[in-house]
C-alpha positions in Angstrom: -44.7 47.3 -3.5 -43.7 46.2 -7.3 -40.4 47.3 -8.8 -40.6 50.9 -11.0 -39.2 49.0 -14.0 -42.4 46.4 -13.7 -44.5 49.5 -13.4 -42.9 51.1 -16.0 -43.3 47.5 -18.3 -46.8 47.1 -17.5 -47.3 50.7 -18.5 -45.6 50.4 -21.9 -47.6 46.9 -22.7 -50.6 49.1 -22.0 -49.8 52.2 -24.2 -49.0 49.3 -27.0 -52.3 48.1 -26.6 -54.2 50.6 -26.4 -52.7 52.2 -29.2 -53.5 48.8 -31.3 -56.8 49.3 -30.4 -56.9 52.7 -31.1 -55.2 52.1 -34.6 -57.8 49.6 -35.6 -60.0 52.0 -34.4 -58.8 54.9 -36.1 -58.7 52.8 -40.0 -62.2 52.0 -38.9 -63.2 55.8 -38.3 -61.5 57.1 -41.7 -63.0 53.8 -43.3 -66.7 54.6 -42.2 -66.1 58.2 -42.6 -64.9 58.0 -46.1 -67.7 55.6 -46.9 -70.4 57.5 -45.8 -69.5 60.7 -47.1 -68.7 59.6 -50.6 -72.0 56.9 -51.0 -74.6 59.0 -48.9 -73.5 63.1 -49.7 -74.1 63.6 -45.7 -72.3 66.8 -44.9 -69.1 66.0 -43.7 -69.5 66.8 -39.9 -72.8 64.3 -39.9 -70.5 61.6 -41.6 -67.3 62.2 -39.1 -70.0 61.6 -36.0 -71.4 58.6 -37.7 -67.6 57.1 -38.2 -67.1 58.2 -35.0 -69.6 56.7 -33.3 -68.6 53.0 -35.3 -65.2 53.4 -33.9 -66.3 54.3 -30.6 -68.1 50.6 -30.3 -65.4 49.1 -32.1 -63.1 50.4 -29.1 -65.1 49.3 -26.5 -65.1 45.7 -27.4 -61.5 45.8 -28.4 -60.7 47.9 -24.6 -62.9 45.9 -22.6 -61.9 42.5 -24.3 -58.2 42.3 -24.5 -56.7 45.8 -23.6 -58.1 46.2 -20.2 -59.3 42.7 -19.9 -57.4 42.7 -16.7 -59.2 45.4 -15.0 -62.0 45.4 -12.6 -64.9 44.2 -14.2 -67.8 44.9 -11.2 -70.3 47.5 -12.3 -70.1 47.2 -16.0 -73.2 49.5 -16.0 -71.1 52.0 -14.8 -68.2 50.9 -16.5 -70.3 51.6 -19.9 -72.2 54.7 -18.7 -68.6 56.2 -17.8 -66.9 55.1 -21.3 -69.9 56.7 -23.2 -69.6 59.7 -21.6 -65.7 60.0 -21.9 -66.3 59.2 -25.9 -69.0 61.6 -26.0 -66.7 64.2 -24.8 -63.7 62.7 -26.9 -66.3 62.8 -30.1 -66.7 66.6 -29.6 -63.1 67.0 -29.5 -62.5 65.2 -32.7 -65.9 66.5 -34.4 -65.0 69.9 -33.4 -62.0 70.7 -34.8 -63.1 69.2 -38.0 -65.9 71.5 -37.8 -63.8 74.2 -37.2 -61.4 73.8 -40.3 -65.0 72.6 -42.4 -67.1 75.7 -41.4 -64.4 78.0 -40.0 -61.6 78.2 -42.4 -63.3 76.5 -45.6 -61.1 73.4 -45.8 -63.3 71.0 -46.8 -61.5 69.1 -49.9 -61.2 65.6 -49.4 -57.4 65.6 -48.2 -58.3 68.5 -45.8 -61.6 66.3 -44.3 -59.4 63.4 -43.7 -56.2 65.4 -42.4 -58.5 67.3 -39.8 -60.7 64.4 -39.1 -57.5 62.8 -38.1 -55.8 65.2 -36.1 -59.0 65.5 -34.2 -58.8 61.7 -33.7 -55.1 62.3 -32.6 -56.0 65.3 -29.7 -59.4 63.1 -28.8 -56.7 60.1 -28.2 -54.8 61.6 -25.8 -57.9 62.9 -23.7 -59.3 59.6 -23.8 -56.3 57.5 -23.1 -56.2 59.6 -19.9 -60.4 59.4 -19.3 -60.7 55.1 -19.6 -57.4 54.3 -18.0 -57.9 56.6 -14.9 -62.0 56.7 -14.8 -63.6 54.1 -17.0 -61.0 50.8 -16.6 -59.9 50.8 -13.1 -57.3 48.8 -12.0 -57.4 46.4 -9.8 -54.9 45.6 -6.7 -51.9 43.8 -8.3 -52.5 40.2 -6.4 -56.2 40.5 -7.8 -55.1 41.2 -11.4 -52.4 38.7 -11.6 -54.8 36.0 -10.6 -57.3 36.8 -13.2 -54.7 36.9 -15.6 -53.3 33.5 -14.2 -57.0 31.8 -14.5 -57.4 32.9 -17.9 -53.8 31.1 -19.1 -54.5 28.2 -17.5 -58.4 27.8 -17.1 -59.1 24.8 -14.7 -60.5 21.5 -15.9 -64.2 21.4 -16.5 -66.1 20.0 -13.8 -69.9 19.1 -13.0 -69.9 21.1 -10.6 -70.0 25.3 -10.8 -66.9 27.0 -10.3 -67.3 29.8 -7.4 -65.3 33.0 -8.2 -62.9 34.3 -5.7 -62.9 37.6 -4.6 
């Protein structure tokens, strides 16, 4: 059993990451969004689900790739099946409280679009920090994760010969 203060380390490294991710991914959601709106004239629910769905492949690479790069990677079928479905649900979230303050209250300025677009980002986050960590990215058993993460800082020497994976 590891130590609560590792537990609580690896946890924080996690948050940090994800959250660079995520904040990559959020300038690439207001970028896209603010794009499209002002060059095409799409309504602005139609050019928030556009941005959203940039970000939402920006994040995977980014999640799968360097944030969770530790994390089981059998069934990536699933793996991507899950993480759509978990952004789908996270793209309503954020779509639909900027449809709300669009269509329900009338606040559809430019300031009001990109406040509401991103405090739909910011309730969407939480929901899928929770979704990809505990469904979507599993974690592996500690000896398993450590070794992956071991191979990958010191790759062995190329060889002739195929390496065989351990399991």
């Amino acid at each position: 059993m590891e130590p609560r203060s590792s537990g609580l380390q690896r946890l924080v490294r996690e948050v940090a990451k994800f959250g660079a991710v995520g904040g990559a991914g959020v300038l690439v959601n207001l970028g896209v969004f603010n794009l499209v709106r002002h060059v095409s004239g799409l309504p602005v629910v139609r050019a928030s689900v556009i941005a959203t769905v940039v970000a939402i492949v920006f994040n995977y690479v980014g999640f799968r790739y360097w944030t969770y790069r530790d994390r089981d990677k059998h069934g990536r079928t699933k793996e991507l099946s899950l993480f759509l479905l978990f952004s789908a649900i996270g793209l309503v979230i954020e779509n639909g409280l900027l449809y709300l303050a669009t269509y329900g209250f009338g606040w559809d300025s430019p300031l009001q679009s990109n406040v509401f677009k991103f405090v739909g980002i910011g309730v969407a986050t939480l929901f899928r920090f929770w979704s990809y960590r505990t469904w979507v990215f599993r974690a592996l058993p500690s000896r398993e994760a450590e070794s992956i993460l071991a191979a990958e800082a010191h790759p062995a020497p190329h060889t002739s010969e195929p390496q065989q994976r351990v399991r």
